[in-house]
N, C-alpha and C positions, 0 to 999 in steps of 0.2 A: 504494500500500500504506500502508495505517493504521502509524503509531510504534507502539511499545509504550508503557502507561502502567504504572506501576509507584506502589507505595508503599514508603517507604521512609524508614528513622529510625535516630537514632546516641542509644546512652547512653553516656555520660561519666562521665571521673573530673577535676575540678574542682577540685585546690585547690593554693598556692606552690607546692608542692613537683611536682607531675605533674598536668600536661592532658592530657586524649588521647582518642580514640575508643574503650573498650573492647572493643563491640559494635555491630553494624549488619544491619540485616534490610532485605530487600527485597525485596517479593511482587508477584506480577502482581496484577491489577486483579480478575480472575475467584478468585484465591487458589487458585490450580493449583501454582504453581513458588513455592518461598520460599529464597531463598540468605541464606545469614549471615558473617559473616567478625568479625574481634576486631583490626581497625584501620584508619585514614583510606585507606594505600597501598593495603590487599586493596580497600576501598570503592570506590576512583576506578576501579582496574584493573577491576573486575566492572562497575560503572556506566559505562565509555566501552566495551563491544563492540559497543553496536549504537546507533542515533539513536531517542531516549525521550522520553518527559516522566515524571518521577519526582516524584511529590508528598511533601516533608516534611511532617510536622508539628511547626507552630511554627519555621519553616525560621529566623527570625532570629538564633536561638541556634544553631544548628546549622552554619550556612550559615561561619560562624565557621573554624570546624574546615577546610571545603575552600577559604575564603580562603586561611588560610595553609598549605594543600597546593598549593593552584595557585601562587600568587606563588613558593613554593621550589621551584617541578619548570619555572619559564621560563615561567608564564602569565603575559597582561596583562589589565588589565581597559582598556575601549573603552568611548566611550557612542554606538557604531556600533549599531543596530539588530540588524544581523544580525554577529555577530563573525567575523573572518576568521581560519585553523585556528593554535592559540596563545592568543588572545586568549577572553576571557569578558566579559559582560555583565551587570547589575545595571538592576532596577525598585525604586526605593525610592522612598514618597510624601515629601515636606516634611516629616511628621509624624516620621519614622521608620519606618512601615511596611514592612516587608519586602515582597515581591511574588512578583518571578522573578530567577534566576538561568540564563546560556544558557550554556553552554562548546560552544566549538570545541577537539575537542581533538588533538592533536599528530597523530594514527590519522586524523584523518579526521570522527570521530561528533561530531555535536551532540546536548548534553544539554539539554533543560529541566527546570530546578527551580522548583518553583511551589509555596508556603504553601497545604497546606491549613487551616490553623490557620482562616483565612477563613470556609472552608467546611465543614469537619464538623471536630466537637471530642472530645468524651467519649465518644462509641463507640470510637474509632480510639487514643483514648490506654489507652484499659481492655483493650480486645482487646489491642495491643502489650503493655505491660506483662505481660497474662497470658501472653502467647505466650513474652515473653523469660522469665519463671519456670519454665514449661516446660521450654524449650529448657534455661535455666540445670542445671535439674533431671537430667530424664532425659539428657543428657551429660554427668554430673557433672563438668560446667565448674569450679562452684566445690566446695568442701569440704563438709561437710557442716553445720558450725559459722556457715558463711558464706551460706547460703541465707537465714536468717532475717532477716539484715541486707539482704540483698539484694531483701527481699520489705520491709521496710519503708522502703526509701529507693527502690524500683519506685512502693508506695503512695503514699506523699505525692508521688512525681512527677504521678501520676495526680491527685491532688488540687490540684494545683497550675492546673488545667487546669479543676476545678469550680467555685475559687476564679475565675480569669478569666474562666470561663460566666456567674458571677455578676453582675461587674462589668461585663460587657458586656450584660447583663440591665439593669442597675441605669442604667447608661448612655444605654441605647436610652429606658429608660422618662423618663430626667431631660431627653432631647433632644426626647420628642414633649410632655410637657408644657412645656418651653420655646416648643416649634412651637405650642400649646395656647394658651395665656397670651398668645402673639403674635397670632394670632388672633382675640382677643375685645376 
């Protein structure tokens, strides 16, 4: 039997005074089922019932958040391949690249967490964002004063994502005329 593949993403409140997971959504592959919750512990509890592969986007900043869930709730991290049930696992390049993250978790389930940051960028950060406006919205999560700030700090997250499209445009094109130049 095939895993489940899932999507799946946290926005945050970032600053001295309070870090935390606000929000987190995570939809099957087909965009059938979409669960939400408004913090790290509902997150891990919903994310370990069954053995997945769960793609973040931009997992490197994210991934943050279930470090230190795991480490306080008795996880380890391992550089075993396959981690044994407690224990979690990390791919990270030399560079800093984020990769995957595995958890064996205390139940039994192994999770795969895999960047798609890699793999598809600005569809998946536009659609999220709208989704969580949405959602924001029609469950009058927030106030109503509070939407609008909510829809311009959603935006520039979104853009934060065009801005990196860019640069890794800009990137590619400065690496194959390097490869260019070396060539002739």
């Amino acid at each position: 039997m095939q895993k489940p593949v899932y999507s799946v993403d946290f926005e945050t409140v970032v600053d001295p005074n309070e870090t935390r997971v606000w929000l987190w959504g995570k939809c099957d592959i087909d965009c059938t089922t979409f669960v939400y919750g408004t913090d790290i512990d509902s997150f891990m509890e919903e994310i370990s019932t069954v053995d997945c592969k769960a793609y973040f986007h931009n997992i490197k900043f994210d991934v943050q958040f279930m470090f230190y869930w795991l480490f306080h709730n008795g996880y380890k991290h391992t550089s075993e391949r396959k981690p044994r049930e407690g224990y979690f696992t990390t791919l990270i390049s030399d560079m800093g690249l984020f990769y995957t993250c595995k958890v064996h978790f205390f139940n039994g389930t192994i999770v795969e967490f895999i960047d798609s940051y890699k793999l598809i960028t600005l569809p998946v950060e536009f659609n999220a964002s709208r989704r969580a406006l949405d959602i924001l919205e029609s469950r009058s999560i927030l106030l109503e004063n509070e939407v609008l700030g909510a829809k311009k700090v959603l935006s520039a997250a979104a853009m934060t994502y065009v801005a990196a499209a860019l640069m890794s445009i800009s990137q590619l094109l400065r690496l194959i005329l390097i490869n260019n130049r070396n060539n002739d």
